[in-house]
C-alpha positions as CSV (number, residue, x, y, z in Angstrom):
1,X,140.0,135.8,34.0
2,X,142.0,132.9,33.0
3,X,144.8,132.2,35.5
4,X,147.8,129.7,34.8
5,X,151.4,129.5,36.1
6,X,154.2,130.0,33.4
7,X,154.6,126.2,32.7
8,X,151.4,125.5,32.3
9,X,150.0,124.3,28.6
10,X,146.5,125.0,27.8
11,X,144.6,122.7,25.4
12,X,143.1,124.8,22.4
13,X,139.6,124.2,23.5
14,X,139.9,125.1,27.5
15,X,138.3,128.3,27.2
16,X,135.7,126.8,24.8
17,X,134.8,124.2,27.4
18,X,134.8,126.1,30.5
19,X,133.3,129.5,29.7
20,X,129.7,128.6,29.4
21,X,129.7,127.3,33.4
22,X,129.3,131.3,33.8
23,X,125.9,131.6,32.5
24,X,125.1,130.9,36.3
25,X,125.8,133.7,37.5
26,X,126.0,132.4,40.9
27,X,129.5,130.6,39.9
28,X,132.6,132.6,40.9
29,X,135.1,129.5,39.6
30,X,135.9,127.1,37.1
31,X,138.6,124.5,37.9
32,X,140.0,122.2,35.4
33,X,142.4,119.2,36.1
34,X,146.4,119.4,36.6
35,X,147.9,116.9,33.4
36,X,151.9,116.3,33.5
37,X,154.2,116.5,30.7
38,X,157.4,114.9,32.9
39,X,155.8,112.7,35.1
40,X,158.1,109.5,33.9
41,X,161.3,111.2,34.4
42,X,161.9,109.9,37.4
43,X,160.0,108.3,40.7
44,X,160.0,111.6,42.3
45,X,157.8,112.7,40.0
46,X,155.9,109.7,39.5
47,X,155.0,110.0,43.5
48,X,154.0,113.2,42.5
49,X,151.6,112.0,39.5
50,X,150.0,109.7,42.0
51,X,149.5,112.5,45.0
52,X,148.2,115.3,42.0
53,X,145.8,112.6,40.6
54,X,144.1,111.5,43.9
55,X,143.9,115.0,44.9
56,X,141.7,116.2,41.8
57,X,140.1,112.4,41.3
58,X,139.3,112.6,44.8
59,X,139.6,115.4,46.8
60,X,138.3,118.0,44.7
61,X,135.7,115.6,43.1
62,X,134.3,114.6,46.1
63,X,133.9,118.3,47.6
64,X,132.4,119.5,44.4
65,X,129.9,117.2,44.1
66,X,129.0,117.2,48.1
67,X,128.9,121.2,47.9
68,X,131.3,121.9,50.1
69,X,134.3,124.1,50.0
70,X,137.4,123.5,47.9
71,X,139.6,125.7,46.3
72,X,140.9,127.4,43.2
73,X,144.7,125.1,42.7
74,X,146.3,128.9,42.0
75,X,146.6,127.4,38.2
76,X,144.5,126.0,35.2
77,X,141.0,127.8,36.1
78,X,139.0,130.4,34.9
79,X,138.1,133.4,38.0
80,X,134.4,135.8,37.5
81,X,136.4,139.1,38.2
82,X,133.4,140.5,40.0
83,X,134.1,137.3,42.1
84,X,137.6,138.7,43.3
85,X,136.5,142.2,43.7
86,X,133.4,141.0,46.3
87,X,135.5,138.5,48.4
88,X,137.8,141.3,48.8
89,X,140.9,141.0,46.0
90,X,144.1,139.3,45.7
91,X,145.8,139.5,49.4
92,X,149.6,138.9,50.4
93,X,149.5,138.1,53.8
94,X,149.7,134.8,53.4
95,X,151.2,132.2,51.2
96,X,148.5,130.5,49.7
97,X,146.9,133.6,48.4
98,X,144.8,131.5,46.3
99,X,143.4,129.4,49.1
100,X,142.7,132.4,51.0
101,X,140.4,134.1,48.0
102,X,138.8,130.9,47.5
103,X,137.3,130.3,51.0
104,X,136.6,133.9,51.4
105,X,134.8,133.6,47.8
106,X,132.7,130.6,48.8
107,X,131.9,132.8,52.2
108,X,130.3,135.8,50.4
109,X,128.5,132.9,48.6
110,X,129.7,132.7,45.7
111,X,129.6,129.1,44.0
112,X,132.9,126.9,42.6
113,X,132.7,124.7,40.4
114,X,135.2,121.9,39.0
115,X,135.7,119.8,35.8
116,X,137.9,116.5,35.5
117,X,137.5,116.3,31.8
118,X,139.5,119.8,30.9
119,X,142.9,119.7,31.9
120,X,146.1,121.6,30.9
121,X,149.4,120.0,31.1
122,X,152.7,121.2,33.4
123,X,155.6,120.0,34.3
124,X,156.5,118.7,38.3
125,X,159.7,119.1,40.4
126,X,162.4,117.2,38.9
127,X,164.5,118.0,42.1
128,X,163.8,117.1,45.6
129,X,165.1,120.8,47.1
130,X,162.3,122.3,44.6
131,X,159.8,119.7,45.7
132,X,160.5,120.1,49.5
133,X,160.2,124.2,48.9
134,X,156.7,123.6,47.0
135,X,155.6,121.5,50.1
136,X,157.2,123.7,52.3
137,X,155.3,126.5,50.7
138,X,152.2,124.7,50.3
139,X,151.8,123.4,54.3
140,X,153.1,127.0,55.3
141,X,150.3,128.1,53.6
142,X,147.4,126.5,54.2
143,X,148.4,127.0,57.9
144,X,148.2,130.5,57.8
145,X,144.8,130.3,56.1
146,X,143.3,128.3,58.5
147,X,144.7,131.0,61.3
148,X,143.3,133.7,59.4
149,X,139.8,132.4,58.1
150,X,138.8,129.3,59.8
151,X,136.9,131.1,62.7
152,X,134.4,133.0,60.3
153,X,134.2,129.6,58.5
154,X,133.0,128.4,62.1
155,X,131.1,131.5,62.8
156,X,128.8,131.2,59.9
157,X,125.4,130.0,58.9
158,X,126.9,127.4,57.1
159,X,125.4,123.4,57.7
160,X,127.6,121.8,60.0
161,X,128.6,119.6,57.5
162,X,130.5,122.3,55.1
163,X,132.2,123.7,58.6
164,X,133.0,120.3,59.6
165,X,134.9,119.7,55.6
166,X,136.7,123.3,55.8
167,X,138.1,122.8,59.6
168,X,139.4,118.9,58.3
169,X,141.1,120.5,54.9
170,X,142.1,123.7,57.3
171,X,143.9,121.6,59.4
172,X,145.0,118.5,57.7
173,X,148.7,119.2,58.3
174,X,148.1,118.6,62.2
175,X,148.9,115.1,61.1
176,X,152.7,115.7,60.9
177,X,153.1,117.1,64.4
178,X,150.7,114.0,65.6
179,X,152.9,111.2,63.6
180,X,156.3,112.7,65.1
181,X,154.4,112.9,68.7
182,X,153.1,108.9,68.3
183,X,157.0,108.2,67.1
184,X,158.5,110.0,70.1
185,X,156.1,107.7,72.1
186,X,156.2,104.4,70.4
187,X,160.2,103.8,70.3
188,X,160.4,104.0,74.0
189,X,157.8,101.9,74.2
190,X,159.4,99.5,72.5
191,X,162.9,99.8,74.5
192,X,160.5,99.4,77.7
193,X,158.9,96.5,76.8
194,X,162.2,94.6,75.3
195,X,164.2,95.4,79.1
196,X,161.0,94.1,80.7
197,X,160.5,91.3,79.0
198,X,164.2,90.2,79.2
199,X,164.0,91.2,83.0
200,X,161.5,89.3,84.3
201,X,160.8,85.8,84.1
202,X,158.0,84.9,81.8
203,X,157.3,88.6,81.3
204,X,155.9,89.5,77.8
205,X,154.4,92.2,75.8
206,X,152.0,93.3,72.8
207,X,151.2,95.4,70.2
208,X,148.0,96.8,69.8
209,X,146.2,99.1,67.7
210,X,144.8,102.3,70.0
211,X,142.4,105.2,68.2
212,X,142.8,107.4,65.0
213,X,143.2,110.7,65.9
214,X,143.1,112.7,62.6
215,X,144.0,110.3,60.5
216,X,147.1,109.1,62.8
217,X,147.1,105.6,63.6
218,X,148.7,105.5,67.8
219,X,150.2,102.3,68.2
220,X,151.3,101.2,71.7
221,X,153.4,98.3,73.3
222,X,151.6,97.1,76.3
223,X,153.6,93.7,79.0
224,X,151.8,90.7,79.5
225,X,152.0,88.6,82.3
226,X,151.7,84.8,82.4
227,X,149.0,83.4,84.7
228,X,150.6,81.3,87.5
229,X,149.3,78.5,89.1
């Protein structure tokens, strides 16, 4: 079952390409690569070129090849219908239904698999309401996934490792909350530090670097004081 949003262009030789990967029959899923037919229009959607192209380049590449879970991109791949049916069909109650199917796919053991040669071409947002609804969309989403499968991810007999790649692309959007929580932090810091340092003689301060916490950098602003003789 071929599955492709409405703006989505095919090449002529897509099925050709991707069809013989299910002579395994342990392989649910074919993915093929996102191309873009407006991606010079404008920088919005040149961003965009750069975020879709790291994600497949990257993302997807990397958990492919490390077998670990990733998931069906809800366009341009090709679906084993017995592999929908067993993972328990299409389900609406969230609102990335295709994430969903995909993890609970790859649970029932059913193997994914993903091509960067094959590609069919779309277009991107051209407007930045329509790009902050798809993100909107996207992170709502993904966080409802996690909610709803992440604790049989963890409650499986899967290698620590795969748990450990599903609960990090579960809950990558933590990172938001975390950067508005170091920002809430670091301009008071600031303030601080400037009154101090103006208010006392000799009184300075630093900038230093403290720990990532999930890919959040927390910066801090810490007074020195001079050494008197």
């Amino acid at each position: 079952m071929a599955v492709f949003d409405a703006d989505f262009i095919p090449h002529r030789d897509f099925l050709k390409k991707l069809i013989p990967y299910f002579s395994d029959p342990q392989v649910g899923v074919v993915q093929a690569t996102w191309g873009h037919l407006n991606c010079q229009a404008s920088l919005l959607t040149r961003l965009q070129e750069v975020l879709t192209v790291s994600h497949f380049a990257l993302d997807q590449r990397a958990r492919a090849q490390g077998r670990r879970f990733f998931n069906f991109n809800g366009t341009c791949g090709i679906w084993r219908r017995d592999t929908i049916s067993d993972a328990g069909g299409w389900q609406g109650d969230t609102l990335a239904e295709d994430l969903d199917l995909s993890y609970r796919a790859q649970l029932r053991g059913w193997r994914f698999v993903y091509i960067d040669e094959v590609l069919a071409d779309a277009e991107l947002p051209a407007d930045m309401q329509v790009f902050k609804k798809q993100q909107e969309r996207w992170t709502r989403g993904t966080v409802q996934v996690a909610r709803k499968v992440l604790l049989p991810v963890l409650a499986s007999g899967l290698p620590l490792k795969v748990k450990l790649e599903c609960f990090l692309h579960l809950t990558n959007n933590i990172v938001y909350p975390l950067g508005l929580f170091s920002a809430m932090f670091v301009l008071p810091s600031i303030f601080l530090a400037v009154v101090l340092s103006g208010a006392s003689d000799g009184l300075g301060f630093s900038y230093f670097y403290g720990p990532d916490v999930c890919g959040v950098r927390l910066s801090f602003f810490w007074p020195i004081y001079p050494l008197r003789a």
